[in-house]
C-alpha positions in Angstrom: 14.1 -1.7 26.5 11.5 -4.5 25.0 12.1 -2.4 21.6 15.8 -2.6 21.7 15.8 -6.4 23.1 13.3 -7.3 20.1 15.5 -5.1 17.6 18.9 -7.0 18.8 17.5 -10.4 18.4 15.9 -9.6 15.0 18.9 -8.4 13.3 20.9 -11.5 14.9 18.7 -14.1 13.5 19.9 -13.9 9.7 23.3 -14.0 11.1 22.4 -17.2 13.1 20.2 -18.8 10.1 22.7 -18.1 7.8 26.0 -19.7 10.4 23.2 -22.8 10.5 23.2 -23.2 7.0 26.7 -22.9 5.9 27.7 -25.3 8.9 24.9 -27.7 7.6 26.1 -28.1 4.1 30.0 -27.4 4.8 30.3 -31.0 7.2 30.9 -32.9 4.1 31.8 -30.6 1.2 34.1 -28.4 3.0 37.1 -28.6 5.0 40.2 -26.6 7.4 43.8 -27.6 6.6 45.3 -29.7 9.2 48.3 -27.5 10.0 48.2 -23.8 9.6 51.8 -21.9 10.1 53.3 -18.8 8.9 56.3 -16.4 8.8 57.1 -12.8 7.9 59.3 -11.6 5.5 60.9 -13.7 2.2 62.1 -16.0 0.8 65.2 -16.1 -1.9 64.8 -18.3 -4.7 67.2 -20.8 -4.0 65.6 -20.8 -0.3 62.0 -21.2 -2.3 63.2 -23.6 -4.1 64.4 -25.5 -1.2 61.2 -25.3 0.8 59.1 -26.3 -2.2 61.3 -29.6 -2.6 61.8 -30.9 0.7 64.5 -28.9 2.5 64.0 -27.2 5.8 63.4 -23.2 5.3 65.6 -20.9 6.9 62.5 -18.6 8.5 60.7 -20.3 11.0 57.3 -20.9 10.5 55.1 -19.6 13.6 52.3 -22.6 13.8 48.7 -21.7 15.0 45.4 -23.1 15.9 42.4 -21.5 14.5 41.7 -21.5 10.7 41.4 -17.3 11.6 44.3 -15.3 11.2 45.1 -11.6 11.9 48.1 -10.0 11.7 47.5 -6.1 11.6 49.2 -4.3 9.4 52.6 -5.8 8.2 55.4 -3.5 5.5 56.8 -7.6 5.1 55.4 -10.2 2.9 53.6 -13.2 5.2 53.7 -16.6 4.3 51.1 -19.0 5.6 51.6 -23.1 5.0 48.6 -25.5 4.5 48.5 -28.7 5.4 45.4 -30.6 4.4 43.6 -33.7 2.9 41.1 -33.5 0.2 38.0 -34.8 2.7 34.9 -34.0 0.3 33.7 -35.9 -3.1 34.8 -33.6 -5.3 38.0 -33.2 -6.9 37.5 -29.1 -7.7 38.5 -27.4 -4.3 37.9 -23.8 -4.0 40.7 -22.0 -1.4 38.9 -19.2 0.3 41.2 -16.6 2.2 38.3 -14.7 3.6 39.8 -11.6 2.8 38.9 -9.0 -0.4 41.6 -6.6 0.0 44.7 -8.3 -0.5 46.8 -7.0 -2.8 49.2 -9.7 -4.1 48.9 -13.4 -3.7 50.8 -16.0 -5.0 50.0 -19.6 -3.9 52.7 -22.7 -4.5 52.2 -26.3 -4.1 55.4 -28.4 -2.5 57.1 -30.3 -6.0 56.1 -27.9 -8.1 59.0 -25.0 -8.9 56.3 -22.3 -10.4 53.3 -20.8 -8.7 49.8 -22.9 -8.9 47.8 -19.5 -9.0 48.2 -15.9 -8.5 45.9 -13.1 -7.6 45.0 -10.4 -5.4 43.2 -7.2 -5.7 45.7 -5.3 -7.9 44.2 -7.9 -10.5 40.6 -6.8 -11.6 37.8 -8.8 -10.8 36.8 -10.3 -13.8 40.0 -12.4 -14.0 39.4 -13.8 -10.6 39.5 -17.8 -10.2 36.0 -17.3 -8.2 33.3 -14.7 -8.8 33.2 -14.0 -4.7 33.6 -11.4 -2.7 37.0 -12.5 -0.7 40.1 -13.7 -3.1 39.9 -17.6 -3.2 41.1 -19.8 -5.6 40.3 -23.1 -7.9 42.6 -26.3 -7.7 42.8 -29.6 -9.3 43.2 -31.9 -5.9 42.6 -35.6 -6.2 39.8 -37.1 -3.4 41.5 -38.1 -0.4 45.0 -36.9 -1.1 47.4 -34.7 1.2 48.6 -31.5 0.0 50.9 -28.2 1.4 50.3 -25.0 -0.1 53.2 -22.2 0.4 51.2 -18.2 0.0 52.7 -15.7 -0.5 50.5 -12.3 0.8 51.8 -8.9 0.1 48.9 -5.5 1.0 48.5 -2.1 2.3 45.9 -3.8 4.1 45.5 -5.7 7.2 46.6 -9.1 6.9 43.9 -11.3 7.8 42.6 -14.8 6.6 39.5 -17.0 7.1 41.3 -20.1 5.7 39.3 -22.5 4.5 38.4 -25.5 1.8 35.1 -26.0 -0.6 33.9 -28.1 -3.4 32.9 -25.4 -5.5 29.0 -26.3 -5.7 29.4 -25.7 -1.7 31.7 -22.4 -2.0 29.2 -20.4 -4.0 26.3 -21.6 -1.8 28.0 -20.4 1.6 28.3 -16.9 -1.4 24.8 -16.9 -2.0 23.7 -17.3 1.7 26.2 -14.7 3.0 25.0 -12.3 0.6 21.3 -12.8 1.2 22.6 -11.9 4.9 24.6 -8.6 3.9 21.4 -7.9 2.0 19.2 -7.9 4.9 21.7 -5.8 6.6 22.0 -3.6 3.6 18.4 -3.3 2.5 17.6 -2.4 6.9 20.2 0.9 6.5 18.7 1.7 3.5 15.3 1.6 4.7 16.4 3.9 7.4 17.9 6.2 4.7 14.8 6.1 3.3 12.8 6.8 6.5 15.0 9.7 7.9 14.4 11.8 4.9 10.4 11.4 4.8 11.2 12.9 9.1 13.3 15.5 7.4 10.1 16.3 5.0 7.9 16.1 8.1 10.1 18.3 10.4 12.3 20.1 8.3 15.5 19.2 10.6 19.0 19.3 8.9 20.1 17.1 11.2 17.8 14.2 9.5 19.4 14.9 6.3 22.9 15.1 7.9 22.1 12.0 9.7 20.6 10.1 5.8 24.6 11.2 4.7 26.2 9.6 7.6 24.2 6.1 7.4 24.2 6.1 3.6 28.1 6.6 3.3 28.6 4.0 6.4 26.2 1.1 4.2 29.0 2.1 1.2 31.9 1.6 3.2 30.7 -1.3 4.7 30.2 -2.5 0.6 33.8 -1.7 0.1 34.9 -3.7 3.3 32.8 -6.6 2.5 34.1 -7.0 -1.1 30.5 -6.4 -2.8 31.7 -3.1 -4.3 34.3 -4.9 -6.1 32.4 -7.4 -6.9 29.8 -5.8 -9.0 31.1 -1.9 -9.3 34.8 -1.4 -9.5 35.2 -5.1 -11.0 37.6 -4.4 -13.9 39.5 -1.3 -12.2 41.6 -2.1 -9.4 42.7 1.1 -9.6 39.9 2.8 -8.2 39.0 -0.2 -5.8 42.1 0.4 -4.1 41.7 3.9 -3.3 38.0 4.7 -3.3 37.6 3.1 0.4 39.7 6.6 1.3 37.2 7.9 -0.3 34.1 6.8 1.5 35.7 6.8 4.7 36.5 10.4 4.5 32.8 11.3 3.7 31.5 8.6 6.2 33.2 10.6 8.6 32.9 14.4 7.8 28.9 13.5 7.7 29.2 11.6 11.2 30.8 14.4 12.8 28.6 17.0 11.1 25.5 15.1 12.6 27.3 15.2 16.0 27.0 18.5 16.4 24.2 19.5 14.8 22.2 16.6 17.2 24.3 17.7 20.5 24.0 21.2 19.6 27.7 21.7 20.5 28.1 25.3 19.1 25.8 26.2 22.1 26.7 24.0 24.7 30.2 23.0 24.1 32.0 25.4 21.8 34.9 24.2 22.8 34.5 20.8 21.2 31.9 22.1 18.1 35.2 23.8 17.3 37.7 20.6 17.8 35.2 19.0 15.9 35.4 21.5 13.3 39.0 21.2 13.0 38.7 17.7 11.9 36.5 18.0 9.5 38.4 20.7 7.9 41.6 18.5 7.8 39.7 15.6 6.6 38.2 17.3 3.7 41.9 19.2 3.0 43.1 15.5 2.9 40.3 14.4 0.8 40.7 17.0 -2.3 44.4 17.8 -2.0 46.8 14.8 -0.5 44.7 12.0 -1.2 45.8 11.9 -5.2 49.7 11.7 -4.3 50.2 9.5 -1.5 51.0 6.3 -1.5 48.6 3.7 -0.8 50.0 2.1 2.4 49.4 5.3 3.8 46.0 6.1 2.6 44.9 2.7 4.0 46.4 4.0 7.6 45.5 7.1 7.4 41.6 5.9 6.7 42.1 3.4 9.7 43.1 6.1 12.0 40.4 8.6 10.7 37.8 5.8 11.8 39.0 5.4 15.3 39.9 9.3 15.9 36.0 9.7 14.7 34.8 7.0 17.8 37.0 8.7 20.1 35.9 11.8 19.4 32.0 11.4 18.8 32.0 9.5 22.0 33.7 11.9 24.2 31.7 15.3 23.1 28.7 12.8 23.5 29.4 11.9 27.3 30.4 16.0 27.9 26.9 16.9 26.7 25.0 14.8 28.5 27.0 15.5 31.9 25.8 19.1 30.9 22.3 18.2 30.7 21.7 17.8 27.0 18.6 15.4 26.8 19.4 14.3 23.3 22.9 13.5 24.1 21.2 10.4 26.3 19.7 9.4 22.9 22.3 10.0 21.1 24.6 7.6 22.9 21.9 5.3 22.9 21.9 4.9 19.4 25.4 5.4 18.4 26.9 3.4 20.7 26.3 -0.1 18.8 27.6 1.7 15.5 30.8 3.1 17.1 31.6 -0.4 19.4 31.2 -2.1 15.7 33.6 0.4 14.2 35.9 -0.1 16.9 35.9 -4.0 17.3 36.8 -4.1 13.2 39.5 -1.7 13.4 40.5 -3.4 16.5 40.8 -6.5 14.2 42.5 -5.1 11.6 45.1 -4.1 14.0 45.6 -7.4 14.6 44.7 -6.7 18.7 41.3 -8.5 18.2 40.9 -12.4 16.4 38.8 -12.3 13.4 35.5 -14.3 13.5 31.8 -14.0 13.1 31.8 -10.7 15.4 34.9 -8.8 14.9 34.2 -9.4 10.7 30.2 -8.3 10.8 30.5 -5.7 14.0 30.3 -2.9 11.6 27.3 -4.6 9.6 25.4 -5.5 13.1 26.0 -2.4 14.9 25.3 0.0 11.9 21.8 -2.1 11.5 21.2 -1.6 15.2 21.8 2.3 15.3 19.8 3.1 12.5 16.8 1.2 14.0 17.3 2.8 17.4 18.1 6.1 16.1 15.2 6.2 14.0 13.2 5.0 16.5 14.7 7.7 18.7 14.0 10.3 16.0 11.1 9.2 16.2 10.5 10.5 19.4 9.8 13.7 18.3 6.2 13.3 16.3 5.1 11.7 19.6 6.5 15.4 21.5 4.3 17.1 18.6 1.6 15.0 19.8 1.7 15.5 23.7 2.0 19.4 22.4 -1.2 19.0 20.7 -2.7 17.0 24.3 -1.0 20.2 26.5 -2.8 22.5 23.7 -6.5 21.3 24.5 -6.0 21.2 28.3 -4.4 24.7 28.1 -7.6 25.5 26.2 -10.0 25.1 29.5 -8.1 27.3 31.2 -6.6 29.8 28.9 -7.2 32.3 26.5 -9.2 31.6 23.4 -6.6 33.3 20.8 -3.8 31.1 22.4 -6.2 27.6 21.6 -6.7 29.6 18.1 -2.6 30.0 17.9 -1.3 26.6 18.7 -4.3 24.7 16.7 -3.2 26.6 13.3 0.0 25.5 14.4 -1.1 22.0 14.7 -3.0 22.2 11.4 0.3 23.6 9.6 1.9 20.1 11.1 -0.5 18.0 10.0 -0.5 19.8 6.0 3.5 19.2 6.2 2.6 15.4 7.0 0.1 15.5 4.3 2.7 16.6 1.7 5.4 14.4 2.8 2.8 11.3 2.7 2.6 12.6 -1.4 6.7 13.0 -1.7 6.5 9.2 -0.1 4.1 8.3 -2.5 6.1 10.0 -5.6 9.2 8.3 -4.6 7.0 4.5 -4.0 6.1 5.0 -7.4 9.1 4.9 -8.9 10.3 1.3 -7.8 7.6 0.2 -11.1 9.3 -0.9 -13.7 8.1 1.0 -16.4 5.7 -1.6 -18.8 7.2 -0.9 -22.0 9.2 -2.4 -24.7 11.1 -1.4 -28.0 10.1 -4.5 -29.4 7.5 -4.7 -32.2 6.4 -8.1 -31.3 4.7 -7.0 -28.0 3.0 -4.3 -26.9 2.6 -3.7 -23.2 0.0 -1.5 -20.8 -0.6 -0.9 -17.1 -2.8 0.7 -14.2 -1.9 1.6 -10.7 -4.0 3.4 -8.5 -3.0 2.9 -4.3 -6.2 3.3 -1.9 -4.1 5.6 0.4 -1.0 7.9 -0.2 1.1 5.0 -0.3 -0.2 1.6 -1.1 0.7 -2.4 -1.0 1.0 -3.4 -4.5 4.1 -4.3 -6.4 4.7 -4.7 -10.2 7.9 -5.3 -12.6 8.5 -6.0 -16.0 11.6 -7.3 -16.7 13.5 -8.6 -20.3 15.4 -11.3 -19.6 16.8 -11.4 -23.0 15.8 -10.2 -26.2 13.0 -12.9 -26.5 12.5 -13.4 -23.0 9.9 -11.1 -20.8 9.1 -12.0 -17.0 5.9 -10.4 -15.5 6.0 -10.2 -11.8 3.1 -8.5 -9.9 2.1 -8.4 -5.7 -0.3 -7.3 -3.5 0.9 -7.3 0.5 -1.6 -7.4 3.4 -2.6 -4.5 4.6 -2.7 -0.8 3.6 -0.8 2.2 3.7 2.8 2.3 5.2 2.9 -0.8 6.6 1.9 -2.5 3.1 4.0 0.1 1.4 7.4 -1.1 3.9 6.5 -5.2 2.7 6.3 -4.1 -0.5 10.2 -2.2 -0.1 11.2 -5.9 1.0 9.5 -7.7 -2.0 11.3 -5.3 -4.5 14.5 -5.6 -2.6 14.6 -9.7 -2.3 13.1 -9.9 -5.7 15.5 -8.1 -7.4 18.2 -10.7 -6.6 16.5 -13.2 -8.1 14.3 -11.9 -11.0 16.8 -13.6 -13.5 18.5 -15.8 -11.6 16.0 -18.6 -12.4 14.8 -19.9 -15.4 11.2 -21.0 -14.5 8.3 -18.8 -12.6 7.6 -21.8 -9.7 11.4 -21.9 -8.4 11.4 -18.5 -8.6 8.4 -18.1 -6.5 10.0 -20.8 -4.7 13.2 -19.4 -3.1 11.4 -16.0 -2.9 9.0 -18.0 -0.5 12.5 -19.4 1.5 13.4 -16.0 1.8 10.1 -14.3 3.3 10.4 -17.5 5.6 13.5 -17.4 7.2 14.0 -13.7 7.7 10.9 -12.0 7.8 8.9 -14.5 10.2 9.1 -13.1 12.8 6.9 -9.7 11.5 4.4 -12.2 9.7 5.2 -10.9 6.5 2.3 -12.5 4.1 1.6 -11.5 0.3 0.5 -13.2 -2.9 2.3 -13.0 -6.1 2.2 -14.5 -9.6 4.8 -14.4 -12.3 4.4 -14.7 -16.1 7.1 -15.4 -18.5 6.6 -14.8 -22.0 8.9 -16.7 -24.5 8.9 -15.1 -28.0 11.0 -17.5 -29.4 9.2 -20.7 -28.4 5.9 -19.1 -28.5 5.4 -20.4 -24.9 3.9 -18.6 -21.7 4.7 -20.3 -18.6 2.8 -19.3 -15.4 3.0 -19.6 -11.9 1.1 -18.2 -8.9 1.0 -17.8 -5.0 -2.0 -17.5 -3.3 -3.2 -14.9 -6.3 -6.3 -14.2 -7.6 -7.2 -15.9 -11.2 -5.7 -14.5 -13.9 -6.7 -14.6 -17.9 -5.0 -15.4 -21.4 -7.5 -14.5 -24.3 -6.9 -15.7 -27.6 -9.8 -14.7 -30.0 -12.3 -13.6 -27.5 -12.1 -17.0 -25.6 -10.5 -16.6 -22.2 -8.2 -19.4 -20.7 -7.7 -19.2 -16.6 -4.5 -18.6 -14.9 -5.1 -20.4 -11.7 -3.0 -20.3 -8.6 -0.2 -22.7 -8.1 0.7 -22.9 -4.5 0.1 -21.0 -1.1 0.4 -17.5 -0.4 4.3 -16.4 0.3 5.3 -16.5 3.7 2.5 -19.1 5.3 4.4 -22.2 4.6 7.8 -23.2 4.9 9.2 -25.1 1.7 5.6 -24.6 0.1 6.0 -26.6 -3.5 4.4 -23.9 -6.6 3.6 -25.7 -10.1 4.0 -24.1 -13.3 1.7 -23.7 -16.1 2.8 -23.8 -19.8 0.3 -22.4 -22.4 1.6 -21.8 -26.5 1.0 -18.2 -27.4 -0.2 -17.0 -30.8 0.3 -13.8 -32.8 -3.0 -11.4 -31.2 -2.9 -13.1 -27.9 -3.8 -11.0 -24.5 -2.8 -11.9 -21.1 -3.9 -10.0 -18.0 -2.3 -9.5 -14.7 -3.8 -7.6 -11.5 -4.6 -7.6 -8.1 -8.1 -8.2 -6.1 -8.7 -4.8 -5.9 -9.8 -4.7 -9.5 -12.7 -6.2 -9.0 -13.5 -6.4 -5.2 -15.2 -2.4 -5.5 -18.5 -1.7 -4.3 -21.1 0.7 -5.3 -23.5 2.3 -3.2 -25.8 -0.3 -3.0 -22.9 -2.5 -1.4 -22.6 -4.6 -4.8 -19.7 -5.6 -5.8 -18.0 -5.8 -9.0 -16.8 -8.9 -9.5 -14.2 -11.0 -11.2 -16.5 -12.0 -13.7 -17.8 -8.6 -15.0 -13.5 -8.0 -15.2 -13.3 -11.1 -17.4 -16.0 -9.9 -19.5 -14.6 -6.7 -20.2 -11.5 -7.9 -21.2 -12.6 -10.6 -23.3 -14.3 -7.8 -25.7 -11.4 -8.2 -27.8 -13.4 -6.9 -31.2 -15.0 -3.7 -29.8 -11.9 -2.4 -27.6 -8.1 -2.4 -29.4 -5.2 -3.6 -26.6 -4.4 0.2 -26.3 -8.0 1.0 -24.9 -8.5 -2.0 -22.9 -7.2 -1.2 -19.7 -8.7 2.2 -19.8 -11.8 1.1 -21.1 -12.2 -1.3 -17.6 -11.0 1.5 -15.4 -14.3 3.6 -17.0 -16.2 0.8 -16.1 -15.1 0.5 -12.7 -15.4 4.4 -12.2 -19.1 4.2 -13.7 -20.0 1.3 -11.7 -18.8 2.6 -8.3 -19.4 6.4 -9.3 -15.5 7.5 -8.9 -15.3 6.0 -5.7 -12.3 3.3 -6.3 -9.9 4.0 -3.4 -11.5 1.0 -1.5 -8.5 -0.9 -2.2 -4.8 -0.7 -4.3 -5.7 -1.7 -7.9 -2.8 -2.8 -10.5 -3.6 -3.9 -13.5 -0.7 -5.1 -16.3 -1.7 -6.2 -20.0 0.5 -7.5 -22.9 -0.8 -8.2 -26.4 1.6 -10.5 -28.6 1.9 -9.1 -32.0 4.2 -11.1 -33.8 6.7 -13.5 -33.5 9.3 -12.1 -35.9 12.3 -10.2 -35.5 
């Protein structure tokens, strides 16, 4: 229960951080219209017309009190009317609906006969006012002065709204911090994916890859609900956006239930239901590949509503019937399903209209699916520890028991432990290829690398990336520790540095948010590394540096080496930590080396060690070793120093030589 208590508060506290933040910076730059009504149904022109100019509207407008709206599913238009004052310093106002499936919007101002803006999901992304996951809007609003807006919402959808006011430097912070939440929550189920399939390689159980589907399908369906998909995948096809979520709920689904009974083992224990079960899967997949394609939309987005709940009812009954039959792993099963099927149902519920829509109701499917896959997996992982209280039961049996029975269950214990072995290389084939690979098309720069991990899996992190065609970032980590601990930080570091490998122009604020990040959600697991990052400009002939608690590196022109010092504390120790950068001019023949301690902290036999200094030296023998042999040439001397014994530590190693400087 300490597990689960520590689980719920950890994936809470982005959601809490992040509510902090956006209330912090909205009090002044942000604000909720005055008076919020609506009505159902629509307007004629003449009655429009009226209503935009003055005169009273014939449909009475239903007033509420919250800023949150939802309205189920409605076959009518619904009109909602602002009433609100310009309160911040800026006179570009961003209306936010909170909503990124609605499929027609058209928004009016009172004294003006035409419509202000138009959009909705029908329209493709790239024409959007705001590049944001929910449909908002831009508008011209003088400081301090009262407006009322008239929308117009027409969707297959539920009708829902979040209503709300930015300046636009504030909107698209509240973006950024939402989706740094999302990505916890995203980068946590993927994790899981990710960890269920090295169990399935351990214990060759189908119901670990069954259960991969399931989670993997329900982190893309919760992409589609949130708007990211959108966003960055279906952004200039509406078309697809608006029926893909089918789609995904249909295989969400089929995968859930397949899981179900594979886990429960209902075929044996409850045939009945195995074959109910059955049923719907094989309706759900007729639906999928034969009546999807024709029908109408409004009825795909019911039919995909009702699929979701019938799949809660469902799961959750056969659950409860096998564990009043004694089914052990329906207990753990419930345990860890029940947070991702409440979630399910408290969104539906609000897209029914039956539940308001706020902080819960809109992230219960992102919470709860975070929470099952930790508990799940942690249930799963219940049965290495069975394998090892069968190996305990094995060596008592032994005292008492025939010697060809210790003989049988010890090779059987030996043929687990050569599976683990195996999977531990899979994990390590499949760590390996999150490195970016250190090579360019680009004549003016050559580019080299090394990476050896002290166990199967190992703590270091590189990645080469080309910002644009004259513009190469470096970035290269070492995490504490060793093995799959190091290897999980270093899953987090590619994950959070990802989003923000080119969103910053200089190394120290990049190191700088990454810091922020590794502070605020990862604290609470003491999540420590060090990290530099090297940008190479070929058109200004410029490197600039920067450095977190990492070892020295070098820049050799001519033989002559020039230090690469640290800038600022090691990521993760210090909470808005300041990192300087370091500007060096480049010339054509130029080398610059990046690596890790474990280069040169190798010892021999004699417990010497082999030094950063003996590294530098190596390097700096520009004349007797090309760029090409360099890194190999230090590994040899590393091997010959410690006589092939150089899995004391993770070693990385990264070289670039600057050739030229035209195109």
């Amino acid at each position: 229960m300490r597990c689960l208590a520590f689980l719920v508060f950890f994936c809470l506290v982005p959601v809490s951080c992040s509510k902090l933040q956006i209330q912090k910076y909205m009090k002044e730059d942000s604000f909720t219209p005055t008076k919020i009504s609506y009505t159902k149904g629509d307007f004629s022109p003449a009655e429009l017309k009226s209503l935009l100019f003055g005169t009273t509207s014939q449909l009475p407008f239903t007033v509420v009190s919250k800023n949150n709206i939802s309205l189920g599913f409605q076959s009518k238009p619904v009109w909602l009317r602002l009433e609100a004052v310009n309160q911040t310093n800026s006179h570009k106002i961003l209306l936010d609906l909170g909503n990124a499936h609605l499929d027609h919007v058209t928004v009016y101002e009172t004294n003006k006969e035409l419509p202000v803006k138009t959009g909705g999901d029908f329209i493709p992304h790239s024409q959007w006012d705001a590049f944001s996951k929910t449909i908002a809007f831009e508008l011209d609003w003088p400081i301090g002065e009262t407006k009322t807006f008239y929308i117009k919402t027409e969707t297959s959808s539920n009708i829902s709204y979040s209503v709300r006011f930015f300046s636009k430097e504030t909107f698209y912070l509240k973006e950024n911090i939402e989706n740094t939440t999302l990505g916890f929550f995203y980068g946590t189920i993927f994790i899981m994916v990710l960890y269920n399939l090295f169990i399935y390689f351990i214990l060759k159980d189908k119901a670990y890859i069954l259960y991969s589907l399931a989670i993997f399908c329900n982190l893309i369906l919760q992409m589609y609900l949130n708007g990211i998909l959108n966003q960055f995948i279906t952004i200039d096809h509406p078309e697809i956006h608006n029926r893909v979520g089918s789609v995904i709920v249909c295989f969400a689904v089929v995968f859930g239930w397949r899981f179900a009974q594979q886990t429960l083992n209902t075929k044996v224990i409850n045939p009945y239901w195995h074959l109910i079960i059955r049923g719907f899967i094989v309706v759900t997949l007729f639906y999928l590949f034969v009546l999807l394609q024709f029908l109408p939309l409004p009825i795909l987005i019911r039919v995909g509503n009702f699929l979701a709940q019938l799949f809660v009812f469902s799961v959750f009954t056969v659950a409860l019937f096998n564990y009043n039959a004694g089914n052990r792993q329906a207990r753990l099963f419930l345990l860890g399903w029940s947070t991702l099927l409440f979630g399910i149902l408290l969104y539906t519920l609000m897209q029914n209209g039956l539940l308001p829509a706020n902080l819960i109701t809109i992230y219960s499917n992102q919470i709860g699916s975070t929470l099952e896959a930790g508990i799940l997996s942690l249930a799963l992982a219940s049965k290495i520890n069975q394998l090892k209280d069968e190996k305990s039961k094995a060596q008592s049996e032994a005292l008492s028991t025939l010697e060809d029975k210790v003989r049988e269950r010890t090779k059987n214990l030996d043929a687990s432990l050569n599976s683990i072995r195996k999977d531990l290389s899979v994990a390590k084939r499949i760590q390996q290829t999150f490195f970016s690979q250190i090579k360019a098309e680009d004549p003016r720069i050559k580019f080299d690398s090394f990476y050896q991990s002290m166990n199967e899996v190992g703590g270091d992190f590189y990645d080469l990336a080309q910002v644009n065609p004259d513009y190469y970032r470096i970035f290269i980590a070492d995490a504490t520790g060793h093995g799959i601990q190091a290897a999980l930080i270093t899953m987090a570091i590619k994950a959070e540095y990802e989003s923000l490998k080119i969103m910053y122009d200089h190394p120290n604020d990049l190191i700088f948010h990454l810091n922020q990040i590794f502070i605020n959600k990862y604290n609470k697991v003491q999540t420590i590394f060090t990290c530099a990052v090297c940008d190479i400009d070929l058109k200004k002939r410029k490197l600039h540096f920067a450095s977190a608690g990492h070892p020295d590196q070098i820049h050799i022109r001519a033989g002559e080496k020039k230090i690469l010092p640290r800038t600022g504390r090691i990521i993760g120790m210090a909470d808005h930590t300041e990192y300087r950068s370091i500007e060096h001019f480049l010339e054509e023949g130029d080398r610059i080396y990046l690596f890790t301690d474990g280069i040169f902290e190798q010892f021999n036999e004699s417990r010497e060690i082999f030094g950063e200094k003996k590294v530098y030296e190596i390097l700096q023998d520009i004349e007797k070793h090309p760029f090409d042999d360099s890194i190999s040439h230090l590994v040899k001397e590393l091997n010959k120093f410690t006589n092939f014994k150089t899995d004391q530590d993770d070693i990385t190693l990264i070289g670039c030589e600057i050739e030229s400087f035209g195109n």
